[in-house]
CHARMM internal coordinates of N, CA and C (Angstrom, degrees):
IC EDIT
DIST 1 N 1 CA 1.4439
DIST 1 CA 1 C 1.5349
ANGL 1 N 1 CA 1 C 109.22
DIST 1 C 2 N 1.4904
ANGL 1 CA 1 C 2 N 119.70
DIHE 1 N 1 CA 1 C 2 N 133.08
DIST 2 N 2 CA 1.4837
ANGL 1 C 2 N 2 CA 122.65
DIHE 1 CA 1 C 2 N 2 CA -179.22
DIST 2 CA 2 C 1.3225
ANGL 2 N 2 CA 2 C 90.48
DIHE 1 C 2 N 2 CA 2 C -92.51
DIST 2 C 3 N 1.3628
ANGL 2 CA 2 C 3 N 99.66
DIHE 2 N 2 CA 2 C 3 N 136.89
DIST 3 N 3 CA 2.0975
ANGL 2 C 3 N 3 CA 138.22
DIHE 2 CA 2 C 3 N 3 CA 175.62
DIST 3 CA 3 C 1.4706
ANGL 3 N 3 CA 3 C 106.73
DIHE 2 C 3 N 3 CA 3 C -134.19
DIST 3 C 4 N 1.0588
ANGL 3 CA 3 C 4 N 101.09
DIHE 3 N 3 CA 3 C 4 N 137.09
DIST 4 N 4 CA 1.1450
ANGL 3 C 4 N 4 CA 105.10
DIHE 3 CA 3 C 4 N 4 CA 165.31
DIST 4 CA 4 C 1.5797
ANGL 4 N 4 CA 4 C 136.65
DIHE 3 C 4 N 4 CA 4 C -50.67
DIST 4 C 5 N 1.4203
ANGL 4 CA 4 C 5 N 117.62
DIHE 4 N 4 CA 4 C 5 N -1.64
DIST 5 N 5 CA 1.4705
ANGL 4 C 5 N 5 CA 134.46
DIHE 4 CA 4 C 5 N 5 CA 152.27
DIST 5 CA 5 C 1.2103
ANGL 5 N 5 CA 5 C 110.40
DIHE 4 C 5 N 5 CA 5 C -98.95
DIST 5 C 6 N 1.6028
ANGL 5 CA 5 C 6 N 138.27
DIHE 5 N 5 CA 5 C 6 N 30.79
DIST 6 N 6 CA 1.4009
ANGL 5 C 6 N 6 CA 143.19
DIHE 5 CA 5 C 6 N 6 CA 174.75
DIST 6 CA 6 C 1.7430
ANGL 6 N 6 CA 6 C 95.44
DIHE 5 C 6 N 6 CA 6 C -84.14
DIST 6 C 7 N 1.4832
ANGL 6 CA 6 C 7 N 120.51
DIHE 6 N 6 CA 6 C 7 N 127.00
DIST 7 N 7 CA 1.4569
ANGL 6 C 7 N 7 CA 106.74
DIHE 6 CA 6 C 7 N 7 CA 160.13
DIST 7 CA 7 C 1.3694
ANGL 7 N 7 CA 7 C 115.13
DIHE 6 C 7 N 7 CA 7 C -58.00
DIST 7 C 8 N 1.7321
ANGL 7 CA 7 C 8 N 114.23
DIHE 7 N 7 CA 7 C 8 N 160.08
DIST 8 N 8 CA 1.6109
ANGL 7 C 8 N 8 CA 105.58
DIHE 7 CA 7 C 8 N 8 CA 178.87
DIST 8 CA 8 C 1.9018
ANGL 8 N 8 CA 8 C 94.72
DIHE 7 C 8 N 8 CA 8 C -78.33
DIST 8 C 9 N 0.9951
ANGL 8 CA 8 C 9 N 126.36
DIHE 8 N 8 CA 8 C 9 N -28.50
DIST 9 N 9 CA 1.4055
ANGL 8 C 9 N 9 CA 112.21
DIHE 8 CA 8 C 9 N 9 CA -169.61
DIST 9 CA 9 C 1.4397
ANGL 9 N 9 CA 9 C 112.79
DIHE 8 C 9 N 9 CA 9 C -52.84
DIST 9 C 10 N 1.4392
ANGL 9 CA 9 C 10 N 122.32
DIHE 9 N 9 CA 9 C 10 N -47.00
DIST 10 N 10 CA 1.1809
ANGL 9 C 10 N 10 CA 142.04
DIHE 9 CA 9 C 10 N 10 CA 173.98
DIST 10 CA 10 C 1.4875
ANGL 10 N 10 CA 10 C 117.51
DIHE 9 C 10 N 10 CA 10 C -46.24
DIST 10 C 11 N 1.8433
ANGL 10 CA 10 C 11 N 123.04
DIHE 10 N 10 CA 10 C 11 N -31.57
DIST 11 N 11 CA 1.3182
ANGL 10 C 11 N 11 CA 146.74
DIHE 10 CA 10 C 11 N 11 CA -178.70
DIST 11 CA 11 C 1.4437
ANGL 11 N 11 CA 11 C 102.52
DIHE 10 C 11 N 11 CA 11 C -77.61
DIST 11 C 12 N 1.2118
ANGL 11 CA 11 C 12 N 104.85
DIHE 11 N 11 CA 11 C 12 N -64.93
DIST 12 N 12 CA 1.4246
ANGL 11 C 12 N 12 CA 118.62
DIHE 11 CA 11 C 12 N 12 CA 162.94
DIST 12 CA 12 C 1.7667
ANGL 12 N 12 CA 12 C 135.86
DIHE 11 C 12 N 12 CA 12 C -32.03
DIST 12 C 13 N 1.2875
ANGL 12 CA 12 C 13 N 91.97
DIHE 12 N 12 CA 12 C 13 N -60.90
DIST 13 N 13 CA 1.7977
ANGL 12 C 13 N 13 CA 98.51
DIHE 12 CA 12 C 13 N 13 CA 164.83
DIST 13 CA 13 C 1.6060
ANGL 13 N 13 CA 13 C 107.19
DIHE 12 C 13 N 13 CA 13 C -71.01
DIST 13 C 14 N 1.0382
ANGL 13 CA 13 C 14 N 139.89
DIHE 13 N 13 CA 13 C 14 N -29.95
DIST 14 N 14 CA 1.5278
ANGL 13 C 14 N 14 CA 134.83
DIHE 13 CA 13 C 14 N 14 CA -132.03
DIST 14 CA 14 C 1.5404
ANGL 14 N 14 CA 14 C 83.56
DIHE 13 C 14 N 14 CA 14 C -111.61
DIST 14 C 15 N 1.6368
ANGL 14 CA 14 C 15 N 126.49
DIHE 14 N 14 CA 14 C 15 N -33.46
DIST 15 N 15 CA 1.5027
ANGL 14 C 15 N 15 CA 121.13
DIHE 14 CA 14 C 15 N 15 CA -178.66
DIST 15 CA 15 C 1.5198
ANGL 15 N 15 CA 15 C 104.63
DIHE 14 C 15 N 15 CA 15 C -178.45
DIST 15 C 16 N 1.7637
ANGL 15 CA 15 C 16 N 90.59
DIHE 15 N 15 CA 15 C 16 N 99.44
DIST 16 N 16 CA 1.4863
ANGL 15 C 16 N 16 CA 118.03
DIHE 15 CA 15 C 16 N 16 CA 179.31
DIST 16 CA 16 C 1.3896
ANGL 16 N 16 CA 16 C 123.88
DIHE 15 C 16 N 16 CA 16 C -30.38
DIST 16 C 17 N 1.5248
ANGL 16 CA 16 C 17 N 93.05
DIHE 16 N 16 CA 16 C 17 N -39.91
DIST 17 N 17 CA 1.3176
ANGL 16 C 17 N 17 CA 99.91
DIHE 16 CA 16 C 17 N 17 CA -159.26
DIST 17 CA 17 C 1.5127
ANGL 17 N 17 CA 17 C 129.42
DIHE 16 C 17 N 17 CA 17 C -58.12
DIST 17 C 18 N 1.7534
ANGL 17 CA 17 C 18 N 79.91
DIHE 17 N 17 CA 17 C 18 N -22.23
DIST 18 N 18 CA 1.8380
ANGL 17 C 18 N 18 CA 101.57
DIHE 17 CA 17 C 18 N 18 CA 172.17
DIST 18 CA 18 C 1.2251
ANGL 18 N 18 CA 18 C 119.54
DIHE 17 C 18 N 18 CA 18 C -41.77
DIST 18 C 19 N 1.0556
ANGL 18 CA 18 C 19 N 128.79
DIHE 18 N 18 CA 18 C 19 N -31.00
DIST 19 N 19 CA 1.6786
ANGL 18 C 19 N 19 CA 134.72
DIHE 18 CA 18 C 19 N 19 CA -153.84
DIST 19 CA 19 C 1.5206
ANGL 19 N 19 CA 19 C 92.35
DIHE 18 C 19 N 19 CA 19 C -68.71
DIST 19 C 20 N 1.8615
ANGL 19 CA 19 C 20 N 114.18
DIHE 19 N 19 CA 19 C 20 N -65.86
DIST 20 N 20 CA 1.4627
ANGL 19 C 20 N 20 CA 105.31
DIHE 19 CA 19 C 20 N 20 CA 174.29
DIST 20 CA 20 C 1.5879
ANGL 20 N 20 CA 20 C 132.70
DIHE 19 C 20 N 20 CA 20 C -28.08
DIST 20 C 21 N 1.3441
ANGL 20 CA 20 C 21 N 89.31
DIHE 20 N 20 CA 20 C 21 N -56.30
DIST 21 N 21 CA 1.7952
ANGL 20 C 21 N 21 CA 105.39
DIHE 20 CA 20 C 21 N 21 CA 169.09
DIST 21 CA 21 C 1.6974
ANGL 21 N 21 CA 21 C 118.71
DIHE 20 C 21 N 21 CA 21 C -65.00
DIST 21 C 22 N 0.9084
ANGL 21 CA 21 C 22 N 108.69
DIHE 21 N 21 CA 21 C 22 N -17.32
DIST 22 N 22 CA 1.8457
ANGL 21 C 22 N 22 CA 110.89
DIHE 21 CA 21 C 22 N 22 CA 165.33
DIST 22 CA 22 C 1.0636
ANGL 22 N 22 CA 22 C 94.11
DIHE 21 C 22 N 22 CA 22 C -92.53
DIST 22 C 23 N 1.2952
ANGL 22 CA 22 C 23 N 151.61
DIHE 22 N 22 CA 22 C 23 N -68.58
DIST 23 N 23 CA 1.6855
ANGL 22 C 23 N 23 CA 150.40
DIHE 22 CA 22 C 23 N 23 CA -150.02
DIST 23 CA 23 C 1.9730
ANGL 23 N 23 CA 23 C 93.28
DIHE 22 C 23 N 23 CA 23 C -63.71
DIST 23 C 24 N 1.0667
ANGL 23 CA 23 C 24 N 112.02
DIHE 23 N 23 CA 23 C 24 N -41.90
DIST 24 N 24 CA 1.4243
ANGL 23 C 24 N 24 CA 102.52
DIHE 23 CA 23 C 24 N 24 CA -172.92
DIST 24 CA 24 C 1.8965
ANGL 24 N 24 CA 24 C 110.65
DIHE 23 C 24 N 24 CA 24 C -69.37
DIST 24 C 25 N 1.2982
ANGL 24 CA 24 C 25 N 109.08
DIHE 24 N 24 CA 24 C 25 N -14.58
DIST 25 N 25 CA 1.5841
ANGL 24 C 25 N 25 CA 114.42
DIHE 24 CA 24 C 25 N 25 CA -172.40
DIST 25 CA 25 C 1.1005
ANGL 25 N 25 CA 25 C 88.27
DIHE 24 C 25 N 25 CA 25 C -76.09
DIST 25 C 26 N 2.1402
ANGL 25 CA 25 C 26 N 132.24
DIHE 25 N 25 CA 25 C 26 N -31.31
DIST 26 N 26 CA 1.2713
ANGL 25 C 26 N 26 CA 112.07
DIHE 25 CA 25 C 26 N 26 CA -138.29
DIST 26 CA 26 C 2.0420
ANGL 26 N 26 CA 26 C 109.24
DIHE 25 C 26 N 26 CA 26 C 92.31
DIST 26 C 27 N 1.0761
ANGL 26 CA 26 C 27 N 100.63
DIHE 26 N 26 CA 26 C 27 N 1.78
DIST 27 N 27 CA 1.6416
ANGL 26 C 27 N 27 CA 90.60
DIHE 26 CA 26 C 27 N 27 CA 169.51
DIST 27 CA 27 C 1.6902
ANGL 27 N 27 CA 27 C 107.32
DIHE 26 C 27 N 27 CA 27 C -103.63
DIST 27 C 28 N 1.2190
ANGL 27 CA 27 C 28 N 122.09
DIHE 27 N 27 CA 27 C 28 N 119.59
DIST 28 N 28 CA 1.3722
ANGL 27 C 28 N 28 CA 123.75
DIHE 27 CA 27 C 28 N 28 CA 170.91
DIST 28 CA 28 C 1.7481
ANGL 28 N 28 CA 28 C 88.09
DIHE 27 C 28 N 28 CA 28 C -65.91
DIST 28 C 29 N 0.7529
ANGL 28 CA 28 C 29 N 164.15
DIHE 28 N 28 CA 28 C 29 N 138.88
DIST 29 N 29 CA 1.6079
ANGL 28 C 29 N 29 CA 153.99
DIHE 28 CA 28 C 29 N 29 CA 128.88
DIST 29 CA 29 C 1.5884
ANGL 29 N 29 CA 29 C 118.01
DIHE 28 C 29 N 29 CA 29 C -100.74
DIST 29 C 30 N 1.4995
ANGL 29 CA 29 C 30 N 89.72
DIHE 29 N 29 CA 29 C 30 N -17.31
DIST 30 N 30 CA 1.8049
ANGL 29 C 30 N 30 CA 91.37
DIHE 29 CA 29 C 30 N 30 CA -174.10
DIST 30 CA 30 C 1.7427
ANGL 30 N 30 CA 30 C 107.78
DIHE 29 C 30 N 30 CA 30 C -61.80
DIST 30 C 31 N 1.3717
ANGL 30 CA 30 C 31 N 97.18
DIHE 30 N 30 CA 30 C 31 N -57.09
DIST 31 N 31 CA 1.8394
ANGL 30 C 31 N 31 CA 124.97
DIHE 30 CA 30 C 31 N 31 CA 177.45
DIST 31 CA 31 C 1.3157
ANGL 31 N 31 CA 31 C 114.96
DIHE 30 C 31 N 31 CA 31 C -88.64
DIST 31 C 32 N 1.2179
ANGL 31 CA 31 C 32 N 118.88
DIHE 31 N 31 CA 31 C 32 N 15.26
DIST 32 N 32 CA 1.6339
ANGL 31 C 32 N 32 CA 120.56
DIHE 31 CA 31 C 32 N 32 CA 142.85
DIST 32 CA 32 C 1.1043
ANGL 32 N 32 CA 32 C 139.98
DIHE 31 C 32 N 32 CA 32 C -92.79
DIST 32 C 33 N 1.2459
ANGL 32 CA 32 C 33 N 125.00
DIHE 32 N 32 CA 32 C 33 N 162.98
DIST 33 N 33 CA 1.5711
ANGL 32 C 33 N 33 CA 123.93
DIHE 32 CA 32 C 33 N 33 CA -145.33
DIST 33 CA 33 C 1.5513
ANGL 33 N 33 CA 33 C 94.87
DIHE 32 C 33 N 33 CA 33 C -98.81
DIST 33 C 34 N 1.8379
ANGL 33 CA 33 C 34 N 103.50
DIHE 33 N 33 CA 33 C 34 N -34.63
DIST 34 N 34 CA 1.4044
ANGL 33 C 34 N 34 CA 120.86
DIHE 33 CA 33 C 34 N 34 CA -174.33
DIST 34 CA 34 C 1.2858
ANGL 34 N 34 CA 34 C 121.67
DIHE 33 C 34 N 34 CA 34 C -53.40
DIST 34 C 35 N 1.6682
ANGL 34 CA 34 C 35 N 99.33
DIHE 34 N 34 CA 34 C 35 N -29.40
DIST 35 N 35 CA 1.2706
ANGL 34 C 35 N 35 CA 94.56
DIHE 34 CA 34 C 35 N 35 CA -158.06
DIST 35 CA 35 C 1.9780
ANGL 35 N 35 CA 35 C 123.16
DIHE 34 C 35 N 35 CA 35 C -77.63
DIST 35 C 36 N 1.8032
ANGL 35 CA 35 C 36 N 99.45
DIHE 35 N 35 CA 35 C 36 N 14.54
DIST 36 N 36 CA 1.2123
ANGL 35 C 36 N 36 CA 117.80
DIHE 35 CA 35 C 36 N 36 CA -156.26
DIST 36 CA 36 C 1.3226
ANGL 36 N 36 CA 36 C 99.18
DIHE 35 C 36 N 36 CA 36 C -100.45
DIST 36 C 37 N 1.5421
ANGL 36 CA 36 C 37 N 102.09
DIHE 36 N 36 CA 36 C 37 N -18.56
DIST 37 N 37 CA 1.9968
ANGL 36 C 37 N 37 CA 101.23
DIHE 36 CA 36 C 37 N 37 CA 179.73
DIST 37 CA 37 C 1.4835
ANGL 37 N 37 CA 37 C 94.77
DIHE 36 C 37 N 37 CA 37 C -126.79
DIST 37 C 38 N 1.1276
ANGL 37 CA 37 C 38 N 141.34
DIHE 37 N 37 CA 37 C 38 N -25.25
DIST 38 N 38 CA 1.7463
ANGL 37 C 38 N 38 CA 132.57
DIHE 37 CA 37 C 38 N 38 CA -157.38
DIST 38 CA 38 C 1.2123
ANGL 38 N 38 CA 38 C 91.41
DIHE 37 C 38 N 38 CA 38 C -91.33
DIST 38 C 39 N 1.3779
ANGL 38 CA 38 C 39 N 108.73
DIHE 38 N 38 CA 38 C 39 N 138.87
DIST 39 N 39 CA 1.5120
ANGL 38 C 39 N 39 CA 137.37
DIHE 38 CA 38 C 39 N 39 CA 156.97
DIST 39 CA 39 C 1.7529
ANGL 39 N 39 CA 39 C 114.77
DIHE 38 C 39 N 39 CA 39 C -56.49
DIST 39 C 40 N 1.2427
ANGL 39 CA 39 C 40 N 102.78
DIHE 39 N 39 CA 39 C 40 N 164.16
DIST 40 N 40 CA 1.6517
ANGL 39 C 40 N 40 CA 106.94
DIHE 39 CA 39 C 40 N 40 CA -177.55
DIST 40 CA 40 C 1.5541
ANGL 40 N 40 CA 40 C 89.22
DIHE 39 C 40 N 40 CA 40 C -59.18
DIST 40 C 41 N 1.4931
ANGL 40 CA 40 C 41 N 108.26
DIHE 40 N 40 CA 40 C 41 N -61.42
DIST 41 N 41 CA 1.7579
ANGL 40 C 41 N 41 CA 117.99
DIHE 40 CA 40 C 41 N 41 CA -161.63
DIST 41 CA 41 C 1.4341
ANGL 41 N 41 CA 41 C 94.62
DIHE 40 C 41 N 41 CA 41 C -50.82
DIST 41 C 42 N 1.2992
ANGL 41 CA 41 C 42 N 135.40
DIHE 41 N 41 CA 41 C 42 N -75.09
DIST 42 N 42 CA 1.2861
ANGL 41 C 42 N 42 CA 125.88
DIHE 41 CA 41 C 42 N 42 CA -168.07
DIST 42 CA 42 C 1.7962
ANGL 42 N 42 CA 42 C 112.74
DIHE 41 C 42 N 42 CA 42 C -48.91
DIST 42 C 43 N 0.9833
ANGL 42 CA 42 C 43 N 139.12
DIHE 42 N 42 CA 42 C 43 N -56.66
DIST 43 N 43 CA 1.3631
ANGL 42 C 43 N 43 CA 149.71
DIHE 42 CA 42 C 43 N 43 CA 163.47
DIST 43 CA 43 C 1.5172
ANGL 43 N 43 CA 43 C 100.36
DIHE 42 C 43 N 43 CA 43 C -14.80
DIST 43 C 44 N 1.6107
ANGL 43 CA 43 C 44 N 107.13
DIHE 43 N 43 CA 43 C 44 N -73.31
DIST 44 N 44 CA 1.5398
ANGL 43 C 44 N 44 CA 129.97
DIHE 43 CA 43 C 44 N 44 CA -169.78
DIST 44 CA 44 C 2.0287
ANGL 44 N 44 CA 44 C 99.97
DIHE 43 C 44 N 44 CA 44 C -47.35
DIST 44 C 45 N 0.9711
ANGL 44 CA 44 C 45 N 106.38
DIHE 44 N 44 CA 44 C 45 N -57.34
DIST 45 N 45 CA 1.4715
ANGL 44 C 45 N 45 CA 121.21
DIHE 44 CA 44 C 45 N 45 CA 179.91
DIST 45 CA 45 C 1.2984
ANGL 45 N 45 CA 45 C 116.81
DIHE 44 C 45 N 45 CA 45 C -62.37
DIST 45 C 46 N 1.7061
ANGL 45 CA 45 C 46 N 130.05
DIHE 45 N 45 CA 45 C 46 N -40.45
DIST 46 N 46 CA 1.0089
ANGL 45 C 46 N 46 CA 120.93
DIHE 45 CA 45 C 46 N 46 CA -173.20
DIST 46 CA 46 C 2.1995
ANGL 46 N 46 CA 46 C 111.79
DIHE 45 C 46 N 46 CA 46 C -81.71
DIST 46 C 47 N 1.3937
ANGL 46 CA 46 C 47 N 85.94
DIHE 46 N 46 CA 46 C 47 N -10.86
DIST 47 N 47 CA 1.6278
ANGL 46 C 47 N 47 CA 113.94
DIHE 46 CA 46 C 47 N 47 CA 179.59
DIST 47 CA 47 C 1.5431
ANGL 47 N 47 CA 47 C 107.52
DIHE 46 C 47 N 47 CA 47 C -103.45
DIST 47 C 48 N 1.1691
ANGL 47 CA 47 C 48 N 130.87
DIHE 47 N 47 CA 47 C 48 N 35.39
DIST 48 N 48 CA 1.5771
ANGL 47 C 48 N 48 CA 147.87
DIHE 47 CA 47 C 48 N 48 CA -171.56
DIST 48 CA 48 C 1.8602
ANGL 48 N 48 CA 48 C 94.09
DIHE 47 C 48 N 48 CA 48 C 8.19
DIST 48 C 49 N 1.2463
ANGL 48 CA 48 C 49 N 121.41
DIHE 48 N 48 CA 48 C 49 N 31.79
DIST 49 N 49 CA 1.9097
ANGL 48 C 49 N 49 CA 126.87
DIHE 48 CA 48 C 49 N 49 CA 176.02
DIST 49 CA 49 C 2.2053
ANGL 49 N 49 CA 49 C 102.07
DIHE 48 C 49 N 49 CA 49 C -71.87
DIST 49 C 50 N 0.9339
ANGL 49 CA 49 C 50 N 78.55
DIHE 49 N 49 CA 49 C 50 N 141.72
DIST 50 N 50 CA 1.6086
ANGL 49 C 50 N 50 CA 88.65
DIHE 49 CA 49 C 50 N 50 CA 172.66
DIST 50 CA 50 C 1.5290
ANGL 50 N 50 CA 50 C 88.85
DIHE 49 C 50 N 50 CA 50 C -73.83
DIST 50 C 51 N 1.6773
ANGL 50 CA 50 C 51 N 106.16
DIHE 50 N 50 CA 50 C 51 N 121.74
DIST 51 N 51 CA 1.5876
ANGL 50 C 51 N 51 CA 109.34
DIHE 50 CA 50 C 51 N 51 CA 137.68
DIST 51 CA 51 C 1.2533
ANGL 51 N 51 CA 51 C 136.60
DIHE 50 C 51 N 51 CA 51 C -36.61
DIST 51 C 52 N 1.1890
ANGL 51 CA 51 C 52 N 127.71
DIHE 51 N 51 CA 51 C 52 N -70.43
DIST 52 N 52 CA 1.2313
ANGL 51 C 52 N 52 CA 133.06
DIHE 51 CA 51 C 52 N 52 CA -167.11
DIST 52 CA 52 C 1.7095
ANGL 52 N 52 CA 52 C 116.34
DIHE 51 C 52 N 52 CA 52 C -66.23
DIST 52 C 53 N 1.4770
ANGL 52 CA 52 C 53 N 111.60
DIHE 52 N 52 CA 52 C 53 N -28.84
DIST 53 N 53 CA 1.2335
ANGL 52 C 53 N 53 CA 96.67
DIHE 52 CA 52 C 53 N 53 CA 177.20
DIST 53 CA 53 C 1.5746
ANGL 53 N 53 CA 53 C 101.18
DIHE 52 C 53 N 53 CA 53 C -109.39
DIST 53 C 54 N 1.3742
ANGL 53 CA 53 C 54 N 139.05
DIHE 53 N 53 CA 53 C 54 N 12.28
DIST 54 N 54 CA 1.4320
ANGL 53 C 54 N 54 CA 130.97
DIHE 53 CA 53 C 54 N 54 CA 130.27
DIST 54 CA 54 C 1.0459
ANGL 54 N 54 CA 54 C 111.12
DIHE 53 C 54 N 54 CA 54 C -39.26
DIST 54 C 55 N 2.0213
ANGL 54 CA 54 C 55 N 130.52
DIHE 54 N 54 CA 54 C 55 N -69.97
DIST 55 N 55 CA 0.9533
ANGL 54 C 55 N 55 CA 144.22
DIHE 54 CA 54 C 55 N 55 CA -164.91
DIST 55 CA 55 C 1.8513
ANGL 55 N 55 CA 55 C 119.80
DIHE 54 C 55 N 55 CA 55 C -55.49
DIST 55 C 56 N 1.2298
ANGL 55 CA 55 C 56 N 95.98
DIHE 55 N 55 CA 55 C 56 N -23.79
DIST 56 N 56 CA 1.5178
ANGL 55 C 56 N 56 CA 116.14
DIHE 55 CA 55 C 56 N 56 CA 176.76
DIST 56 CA 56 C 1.2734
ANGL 56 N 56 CA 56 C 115.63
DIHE 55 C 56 N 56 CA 56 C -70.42
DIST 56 C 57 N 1.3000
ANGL 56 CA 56 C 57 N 109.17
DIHE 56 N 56 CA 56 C 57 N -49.23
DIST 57 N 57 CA 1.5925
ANGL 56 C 57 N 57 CA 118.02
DIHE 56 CA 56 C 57 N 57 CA 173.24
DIST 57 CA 57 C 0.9888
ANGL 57 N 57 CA 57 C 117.80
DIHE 56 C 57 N 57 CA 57 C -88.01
DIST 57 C 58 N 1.8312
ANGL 57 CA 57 C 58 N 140.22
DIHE 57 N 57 CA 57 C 58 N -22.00
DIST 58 N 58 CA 1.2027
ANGL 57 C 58 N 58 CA 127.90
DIHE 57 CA 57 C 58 N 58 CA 148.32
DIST 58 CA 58 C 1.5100
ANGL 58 N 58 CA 58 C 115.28
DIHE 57 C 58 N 58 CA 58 C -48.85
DIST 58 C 59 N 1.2199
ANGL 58 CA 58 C 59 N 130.51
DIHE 58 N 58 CA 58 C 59 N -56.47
DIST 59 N 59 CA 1.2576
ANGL 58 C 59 N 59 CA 117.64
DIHE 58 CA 58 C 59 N 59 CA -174.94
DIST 59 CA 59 C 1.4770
ANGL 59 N 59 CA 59 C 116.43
DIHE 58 C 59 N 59 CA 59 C -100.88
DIST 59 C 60 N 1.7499
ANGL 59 CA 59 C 60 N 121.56
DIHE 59 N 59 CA 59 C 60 N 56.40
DIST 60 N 60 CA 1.1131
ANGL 59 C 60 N 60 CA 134.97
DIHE 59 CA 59 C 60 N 60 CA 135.85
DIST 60 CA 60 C 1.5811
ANGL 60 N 60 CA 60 C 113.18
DIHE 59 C 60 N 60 CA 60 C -93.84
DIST 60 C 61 N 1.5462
ANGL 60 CA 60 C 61 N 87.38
DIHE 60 N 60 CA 60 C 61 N -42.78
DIST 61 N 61 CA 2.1641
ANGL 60 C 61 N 61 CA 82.62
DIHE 60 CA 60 C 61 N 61 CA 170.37
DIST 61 CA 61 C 1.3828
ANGL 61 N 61 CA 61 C 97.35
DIHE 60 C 61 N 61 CA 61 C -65.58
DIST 61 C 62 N 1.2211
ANGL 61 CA 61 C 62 N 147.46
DIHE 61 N 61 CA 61 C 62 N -53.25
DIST 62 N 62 CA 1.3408
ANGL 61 C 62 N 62 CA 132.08
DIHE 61 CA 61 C 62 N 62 CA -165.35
DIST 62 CA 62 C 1.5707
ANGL 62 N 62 CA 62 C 114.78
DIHE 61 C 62 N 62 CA 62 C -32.34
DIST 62 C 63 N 1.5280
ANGL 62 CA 62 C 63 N 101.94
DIHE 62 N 62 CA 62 C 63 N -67.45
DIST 63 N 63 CA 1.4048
ANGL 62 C 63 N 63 CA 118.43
DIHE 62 CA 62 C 63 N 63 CA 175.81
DIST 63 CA 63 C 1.3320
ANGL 63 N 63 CA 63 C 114.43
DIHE 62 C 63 N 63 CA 63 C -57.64
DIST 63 C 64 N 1.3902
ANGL 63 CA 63 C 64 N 151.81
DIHE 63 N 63 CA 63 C 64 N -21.31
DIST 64 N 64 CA 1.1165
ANGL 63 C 64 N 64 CA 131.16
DIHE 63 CA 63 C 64 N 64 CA -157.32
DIST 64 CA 64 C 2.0025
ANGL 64 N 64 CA 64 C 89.33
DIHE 63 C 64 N 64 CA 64 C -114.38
DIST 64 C 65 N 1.1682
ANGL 64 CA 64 C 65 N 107.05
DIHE 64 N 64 CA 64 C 65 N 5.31
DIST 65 N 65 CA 1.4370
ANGL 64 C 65 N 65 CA 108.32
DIHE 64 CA 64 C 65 N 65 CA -179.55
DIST 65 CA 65 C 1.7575
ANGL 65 N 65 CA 65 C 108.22
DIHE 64 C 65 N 65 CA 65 C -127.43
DIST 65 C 66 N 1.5837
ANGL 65 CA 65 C 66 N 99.76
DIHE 65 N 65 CA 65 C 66 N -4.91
DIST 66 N 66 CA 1.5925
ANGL 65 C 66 N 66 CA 97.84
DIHE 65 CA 65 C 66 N 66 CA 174.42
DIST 66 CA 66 C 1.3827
ANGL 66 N 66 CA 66 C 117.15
DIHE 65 C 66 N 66 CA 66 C -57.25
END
COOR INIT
IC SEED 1 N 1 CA 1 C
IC BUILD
């Protein structure tokens, strides 16, 4: 289950597709180094992105790929 303490690397391997959906916030995460230790929440924050509706759309891909 993606939480907002999920690393993005972990988002990333588990369902590719994420990358689009980070690149559209403005998160490179694919070609970041960060994205191997920072949390969604930290990511979201260091990228001034609303949590909650990051978190919304991360876990619509969740579900439609659960």
């Amino acid at each position: 289950m993606i939480t907002p303490n999920t690393p993005i690397i972990d988002v990333l391997r588990a369902y590719p597709q994420a990358r689009t959906l980070f690149l559209r916030h403005g998160m490179a995460c694919g070609g970041c180094m960060g994205s191997t230790i920072e949390t969604i929440e930290n990511g979201a924050r260091m990228h001034n992105i609303d949590l909650a509706i990051l978190m919304k759309e991360l876990q619509e891909i969740e579900k439609a790929n659960g």
